[in-house]
C-alpha positions as CSV (number, residue, x, y, z in Angstrom):
1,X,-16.6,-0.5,5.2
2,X,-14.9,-0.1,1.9
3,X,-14.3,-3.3,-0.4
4,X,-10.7,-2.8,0.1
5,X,-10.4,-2.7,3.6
6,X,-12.5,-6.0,3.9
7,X,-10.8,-7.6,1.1
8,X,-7.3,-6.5,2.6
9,X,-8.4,-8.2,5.9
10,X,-9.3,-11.5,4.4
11,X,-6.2,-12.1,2.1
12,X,-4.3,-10.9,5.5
13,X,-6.1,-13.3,7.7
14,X,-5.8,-15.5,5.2
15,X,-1.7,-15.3,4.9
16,X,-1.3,-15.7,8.5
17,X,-3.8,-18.8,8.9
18,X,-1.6,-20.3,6.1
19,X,1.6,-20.1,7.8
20,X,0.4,-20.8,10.6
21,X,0.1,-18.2,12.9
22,X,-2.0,-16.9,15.5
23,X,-2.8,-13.3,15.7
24,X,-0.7,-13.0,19.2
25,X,2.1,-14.9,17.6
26,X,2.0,-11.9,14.5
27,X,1.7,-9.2,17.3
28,X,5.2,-10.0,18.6
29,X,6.7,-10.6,16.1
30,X,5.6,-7.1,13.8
31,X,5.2,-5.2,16.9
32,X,1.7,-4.1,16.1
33,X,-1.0,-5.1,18.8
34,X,-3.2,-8.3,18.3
35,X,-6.3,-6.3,18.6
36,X,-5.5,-4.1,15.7
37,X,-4.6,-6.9,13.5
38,X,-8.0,-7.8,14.5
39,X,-9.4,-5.2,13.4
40,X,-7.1,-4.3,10.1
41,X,-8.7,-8.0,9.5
42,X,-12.3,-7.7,9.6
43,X,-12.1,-4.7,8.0
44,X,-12.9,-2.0,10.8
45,X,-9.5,-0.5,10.6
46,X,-7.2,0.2,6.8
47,X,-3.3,-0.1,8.0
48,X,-1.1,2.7,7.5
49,X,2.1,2.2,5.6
50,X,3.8,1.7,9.0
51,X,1.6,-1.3,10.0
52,X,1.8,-2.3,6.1
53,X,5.6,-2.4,6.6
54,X,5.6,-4.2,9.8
55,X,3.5,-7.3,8.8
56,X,5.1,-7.7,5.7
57,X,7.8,-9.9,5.8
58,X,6.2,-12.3,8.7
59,X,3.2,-12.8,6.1
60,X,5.7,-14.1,4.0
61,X,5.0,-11.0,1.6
62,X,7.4,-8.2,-0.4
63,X,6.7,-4.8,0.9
64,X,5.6,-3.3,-2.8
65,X,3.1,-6.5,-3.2
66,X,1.7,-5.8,0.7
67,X,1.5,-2.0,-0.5
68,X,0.0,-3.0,-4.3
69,X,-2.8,-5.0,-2.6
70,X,-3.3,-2.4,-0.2
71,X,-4.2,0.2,-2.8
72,X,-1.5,2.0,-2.2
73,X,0.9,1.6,-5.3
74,X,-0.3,0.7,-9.1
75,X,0.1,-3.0,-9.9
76,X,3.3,-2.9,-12.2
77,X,1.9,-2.2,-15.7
78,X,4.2,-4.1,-18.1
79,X,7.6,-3.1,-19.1
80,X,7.8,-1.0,-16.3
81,X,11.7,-1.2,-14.6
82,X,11.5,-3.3,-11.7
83,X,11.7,-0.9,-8.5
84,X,9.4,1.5,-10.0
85,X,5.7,2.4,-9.1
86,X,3.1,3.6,-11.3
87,X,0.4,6.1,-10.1
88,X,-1.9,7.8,-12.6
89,X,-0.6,6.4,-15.8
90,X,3.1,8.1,-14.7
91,X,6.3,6.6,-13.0
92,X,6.8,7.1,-9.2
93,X,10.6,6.8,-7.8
94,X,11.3,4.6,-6.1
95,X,13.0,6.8,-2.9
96,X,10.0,9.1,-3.1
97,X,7.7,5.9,-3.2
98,X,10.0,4.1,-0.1
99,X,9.5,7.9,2.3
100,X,5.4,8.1,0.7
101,X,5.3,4.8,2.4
102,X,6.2,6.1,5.5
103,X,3.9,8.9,5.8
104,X,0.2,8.4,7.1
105,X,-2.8,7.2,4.5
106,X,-4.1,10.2,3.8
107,X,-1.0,12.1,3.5
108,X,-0.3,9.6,0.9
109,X,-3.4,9.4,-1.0
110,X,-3.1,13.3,-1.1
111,X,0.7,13.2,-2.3
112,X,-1.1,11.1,-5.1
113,X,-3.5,13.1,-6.1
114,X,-1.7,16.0,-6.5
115,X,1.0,14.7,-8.5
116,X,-1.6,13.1,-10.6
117,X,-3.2,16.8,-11.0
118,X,0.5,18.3,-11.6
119,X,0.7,15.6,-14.4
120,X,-2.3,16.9,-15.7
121,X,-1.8,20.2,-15.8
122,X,1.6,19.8,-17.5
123,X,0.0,17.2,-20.2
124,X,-2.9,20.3,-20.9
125,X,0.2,23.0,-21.2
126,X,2.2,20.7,-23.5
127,X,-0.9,19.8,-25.9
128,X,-1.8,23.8,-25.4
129,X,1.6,24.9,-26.7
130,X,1.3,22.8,-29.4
């Protein structure tokens, strides 16, 4: 298990036992079976941006802060316009971050990395030309 996936499940678990909810009572509401939440809770299973979007707003939590804790946006670095992400030091859109979202993890950790690369590339070509 990854630190984040455990870590993930406890400040979920956590959220929900706050409210208080049980983990059937989150099911129907979010539409996301009890015994995955189970799982997405102790850490055996990392929710895709789908599940991520689904929980949110029962939780009690903004979609962009479920996402941030997931690992799947920066944390806002100051002075950044609200609405949009950071990822490698650049700015994400906000529409490409909101359909990123919907795709599956590793599509999105992928998408990330190779715009991270392209930025990169095109920092190395700008200090090249000059």
């Amino acid at each position: 298990m990854r630190d984040v996936d455990t870590n993930l499940g406890r400040v979920l678990k956590q959220q929900r036992l706050s409210l208080p909810l049980t983990l059937r009572e989150l099911s129907a509401i979010a539409g996301v079976s009890a015994s995955h939440l189970g799982r997405i809770e102790r850490g055996e299973r990392f929710p895709s941006g789908s599940i991520l979007r689904r929980i949110a707003k029962p939780l009690g939590f903004e979609e962009d802060e479920l996402f941030t804790l997931a690992g799947y946006l920066s944390p806002h670095a100051p002075g950044v316009a609200e609405g949009h992400q950071r990822y490698g030091g650049g700015e994400l859109d906000p529409y490409v971050a909101r359909m990123l979202a919907q795709e599956p993890v590793d599509v999105q950790r992928a998408v990330i990395g190779i715009l991270s690369i392209l930025k990169n590339i095109a920092k190395g070509i700008t200090q090249a030309s000059n």
